[in-house]
N, C-alpha and C positions, 0 to 999 in steps of 0.2 A: 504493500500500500504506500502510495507517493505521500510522505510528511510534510509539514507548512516549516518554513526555514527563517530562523530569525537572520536578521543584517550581521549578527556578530558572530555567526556560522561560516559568513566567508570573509572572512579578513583580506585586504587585499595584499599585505603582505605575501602571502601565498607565492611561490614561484610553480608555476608548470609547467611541464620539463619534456611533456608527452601528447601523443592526441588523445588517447586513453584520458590522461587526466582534465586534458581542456576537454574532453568529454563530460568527463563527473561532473566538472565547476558548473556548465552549462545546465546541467542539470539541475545542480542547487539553484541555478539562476531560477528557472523556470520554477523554482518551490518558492521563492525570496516575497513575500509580501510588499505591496507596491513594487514591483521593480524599476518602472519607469522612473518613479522617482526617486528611488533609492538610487537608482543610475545617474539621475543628475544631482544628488548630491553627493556621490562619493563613485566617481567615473574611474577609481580605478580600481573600484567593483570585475570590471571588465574589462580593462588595458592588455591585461595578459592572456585572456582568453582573445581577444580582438586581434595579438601578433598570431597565435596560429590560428585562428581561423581564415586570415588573410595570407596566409603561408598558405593553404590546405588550398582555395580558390584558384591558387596559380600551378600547385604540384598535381593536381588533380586533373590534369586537361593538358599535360606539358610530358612531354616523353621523360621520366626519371625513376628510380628508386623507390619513392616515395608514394607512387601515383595509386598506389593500389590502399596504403594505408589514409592515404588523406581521403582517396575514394569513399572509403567507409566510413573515417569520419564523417563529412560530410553529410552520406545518406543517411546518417545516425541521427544526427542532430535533426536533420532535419522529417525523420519518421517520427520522433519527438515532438517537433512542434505541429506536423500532422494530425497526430493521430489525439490532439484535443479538440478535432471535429466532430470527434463522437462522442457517445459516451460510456463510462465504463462501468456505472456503476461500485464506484468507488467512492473516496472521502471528496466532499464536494469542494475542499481546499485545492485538491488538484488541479482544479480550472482555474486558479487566482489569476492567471497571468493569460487566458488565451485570446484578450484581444489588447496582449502588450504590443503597445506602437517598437520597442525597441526587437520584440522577437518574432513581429512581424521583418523587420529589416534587417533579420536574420533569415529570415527564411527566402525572402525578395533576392536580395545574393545570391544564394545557393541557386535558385530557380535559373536566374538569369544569365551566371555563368555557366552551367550544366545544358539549361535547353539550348540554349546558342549551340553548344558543343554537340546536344544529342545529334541539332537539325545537320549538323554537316558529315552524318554519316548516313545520310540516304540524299537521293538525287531529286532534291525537290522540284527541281524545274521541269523534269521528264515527268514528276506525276503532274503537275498541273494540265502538263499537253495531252494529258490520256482521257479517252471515251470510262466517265465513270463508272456507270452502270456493265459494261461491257467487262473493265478493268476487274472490277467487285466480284464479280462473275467466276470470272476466271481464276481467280486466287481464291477463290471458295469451294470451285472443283478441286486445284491441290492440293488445298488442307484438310478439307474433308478424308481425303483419303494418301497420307504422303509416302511416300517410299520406305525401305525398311533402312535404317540408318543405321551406321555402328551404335550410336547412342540407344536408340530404338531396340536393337539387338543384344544387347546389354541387359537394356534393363529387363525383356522377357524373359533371356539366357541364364543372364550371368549374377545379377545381382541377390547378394545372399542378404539372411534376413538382419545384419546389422546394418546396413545398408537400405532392409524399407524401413527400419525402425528409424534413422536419421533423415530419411527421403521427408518422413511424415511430421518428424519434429522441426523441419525447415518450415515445411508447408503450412503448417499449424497457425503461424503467424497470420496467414494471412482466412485460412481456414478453419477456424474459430469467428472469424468474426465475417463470415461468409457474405459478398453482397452489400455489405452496411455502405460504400462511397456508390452502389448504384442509389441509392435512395435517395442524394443528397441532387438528383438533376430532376427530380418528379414533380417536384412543382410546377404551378405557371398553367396555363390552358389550355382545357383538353381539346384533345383530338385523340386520332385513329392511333397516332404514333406512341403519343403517352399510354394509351391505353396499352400497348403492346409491352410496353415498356415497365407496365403496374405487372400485368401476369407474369410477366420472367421474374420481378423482383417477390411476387405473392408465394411463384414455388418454390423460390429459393430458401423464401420464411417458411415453409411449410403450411401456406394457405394460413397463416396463422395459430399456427398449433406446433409447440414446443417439438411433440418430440417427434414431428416430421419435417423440420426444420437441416437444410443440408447441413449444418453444422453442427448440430447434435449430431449424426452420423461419422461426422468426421471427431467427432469425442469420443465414441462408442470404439472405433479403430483402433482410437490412440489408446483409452483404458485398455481394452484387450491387452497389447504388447505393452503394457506396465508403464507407458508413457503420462507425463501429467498431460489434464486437459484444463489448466487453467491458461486463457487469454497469454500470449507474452512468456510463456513458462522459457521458452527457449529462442527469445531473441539474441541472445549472443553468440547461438550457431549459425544463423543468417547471415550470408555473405551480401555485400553490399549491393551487387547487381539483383538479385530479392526486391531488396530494400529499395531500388530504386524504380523499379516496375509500381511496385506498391506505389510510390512516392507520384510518379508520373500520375497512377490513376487520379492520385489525389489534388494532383494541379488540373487536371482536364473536369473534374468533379465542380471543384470549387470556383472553377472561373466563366461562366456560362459560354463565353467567347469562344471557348474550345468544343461546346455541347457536339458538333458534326465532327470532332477528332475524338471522342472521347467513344460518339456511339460507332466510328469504323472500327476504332481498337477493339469496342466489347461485340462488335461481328466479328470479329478474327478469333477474338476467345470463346466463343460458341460455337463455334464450326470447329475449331480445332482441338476442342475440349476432348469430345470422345474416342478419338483417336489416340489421344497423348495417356486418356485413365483407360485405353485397353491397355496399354501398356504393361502400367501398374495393375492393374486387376490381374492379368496373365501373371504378374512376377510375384501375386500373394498365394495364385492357385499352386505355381510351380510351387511354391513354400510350404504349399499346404495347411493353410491359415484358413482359420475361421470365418464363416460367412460376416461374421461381427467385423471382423479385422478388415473386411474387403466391399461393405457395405455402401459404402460413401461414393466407390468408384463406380460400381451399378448402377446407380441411382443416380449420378451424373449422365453416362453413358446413354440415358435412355431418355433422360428429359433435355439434355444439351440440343439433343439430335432436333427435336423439338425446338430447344430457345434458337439456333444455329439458322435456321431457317424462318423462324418469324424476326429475329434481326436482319436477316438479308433482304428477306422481301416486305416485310413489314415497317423496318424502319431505316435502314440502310438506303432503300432505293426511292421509296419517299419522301426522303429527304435528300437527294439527288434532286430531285424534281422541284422541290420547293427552293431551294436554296441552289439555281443553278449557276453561276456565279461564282461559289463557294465551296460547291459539291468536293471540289479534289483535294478540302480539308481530309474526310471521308475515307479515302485512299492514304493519305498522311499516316492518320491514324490508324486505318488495318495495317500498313508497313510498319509503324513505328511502336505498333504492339506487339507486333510477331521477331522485330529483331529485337526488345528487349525483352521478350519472352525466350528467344532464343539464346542470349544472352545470359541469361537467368539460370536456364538449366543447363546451359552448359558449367559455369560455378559449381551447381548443384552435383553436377555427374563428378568430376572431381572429388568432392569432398566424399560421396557415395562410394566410390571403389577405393578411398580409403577410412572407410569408415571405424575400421577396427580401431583404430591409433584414437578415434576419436569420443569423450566422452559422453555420454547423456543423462 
């Protein structure tokens, strides 16, 4: 449980010496009562954490050494200030700071040097020039059904069960709280689109009922193999590219601006869904695990197939049409979900074939 931080908790005195520890401090920040003002009266509250976060901005995005650790800081800090968009049902001190002016301009940085940098690893100008709806199409057919990849092969083949046991304590992070940044674009006036938009988000809640709820299933998984199912249990085994998938949903969620890149990316994650959890459901059967242990992946598989297709034709393409001007947002976002989905699991496969070395 996150505690409320008096001003005499961080001294500025303090030297930190690490990202780890301008990690911590940041943290304490975000517990600090009043911060902003505590900021402006005693600014060297944060002088120290301000040298390396302003180190972290330039190693992060610069071929060095370092790139991988500032990476994570980074996405750290800024899943932190994220994820006060929700709520946790926790001590309601937690929120003391979630519309601080100063850790709003923490999080404005990060954004701003990161998206620059995502945008210049896909060819924006070739999607602009593309037939959207044709384009949409097409990349819907490959995902739906992709090739069998070494990755792919792996995980049916080869992947033993310390290895699903760490696959799912990654995954937890973001599958415990299954769905919660779709809800935050539902407002505003209905139409056909929102409505399409309420059913994918209804069965993901379980129509309303706890325990058909996809996230309850993915608890049920994780108890099985002794894993905890509390919220966050294991965000320190999260590799930064995780974290920053997450992080992305959560800037396209929050800014309505992106609403046609947010909903291409969440067509790319529906169509590509049941392909990715045959996977993992094959590499529980091969284990021989319990229907409990493999439930979560079923039950994707069958309603994705489902969401995959009323986001293509139901809201994908509909808003192609309304917004044609803009439509090749749309496309943005189907590409810019799937290379850092791709992204992600590749991290992920890493840490999974060597999972033995690794704690849980």
């Amino acid at each position: 449980m996150l505690i409320k931080t008096r001003v005499d908790m961080l001294s500025p005195v303090i030297k930190i010496c690490s990202y780890k520890e301008a990690e911590q401090h940041f943290h304490r920040l975000l517990m600090l009562e009043n911060l902003d003002e505590q900021v402006k009266r005693q600014p060297d509250l944060i002088q120290n954490f301000e040298e390396f976060f302003s180190l972290a901005l330039t190693e992060a995005y610069t071929e060095n050494s370092k790139a991988e650790l500032a990476n994570g800081f980074l996405q750290r800090l800024l899943y932190q200030i994220n994820r006060l968009k929700l709520f946790w049902y926790d001590d309601l001190q937690s929120y003391t700071n979630e519309r601080s002016s100063y850790v709003e301009k923490v999080r404005d940085r990060i954004e701003s040097v990161w998206q620059t940098w995502e945008l210049t690893q896909l060819d924006v100008e070739k999607i602009q020039s593309l037939n959207v709806k044709r384009a949409l199409q097409e990349r819907a057919n490959v995902d739906l059904n992709p090739p069998l990849s070494a990755a792919k092969h792996y995980l049916q083949q080869d992947m033993n069960l310390e290895g699903y046991r760490l696959l799912l304590a990654i995954a937890s992070l973001d599958g415990l709280v299954e769905a919660s940044r779709l809800s935050r674009i539902l407002g505003g006036a209905s139409n056909e689109i929102q409505a399409t938009l309420i059913r994918v988000l209804l069965e993901e809640y379980g129509n309303g009922r706890l325990s058909r709820k996809h996230s309850t299933f993915f608890a049920q998984m994780m108890a099985e193999l002794g894993l905890k199912t509390e919220p966050e249990a294991y965000f320190n085994l999260v590799p930064w590219q995780v974290l920053a998938s997450i992080n992305h949903n959560f800037l396209l969620t929050e800014r309505k601006r992106h609403f046609l890149r947010y909903n291409g990316g969440l067509t790319y994650f529906e169509i590509a869904g049941p392909a990715i959890y045959t996977d993992y459901m094959q590499a529980a059967k091969r284990l021989q695990l319990s229907d409990a242990a493999m439930g979560y992946w079923e039950l994707h598989i069958r309603e994705d197939e489902r969401h995959g297709q009323w986001m293509l034709t139901d809201v994908a393409l509909p808003l192609a049409d309304k917004y044609p001007h803009d439509a090749w947002e749309l496309i943005l976002g189907y590409d810019q979900e799937k290379l850092i989905s791709d992204r992600a699991a590749s991290a992920v496969m890493v840490l999974i074939q060597n999972a033995k070395s690794i704690q849980i």
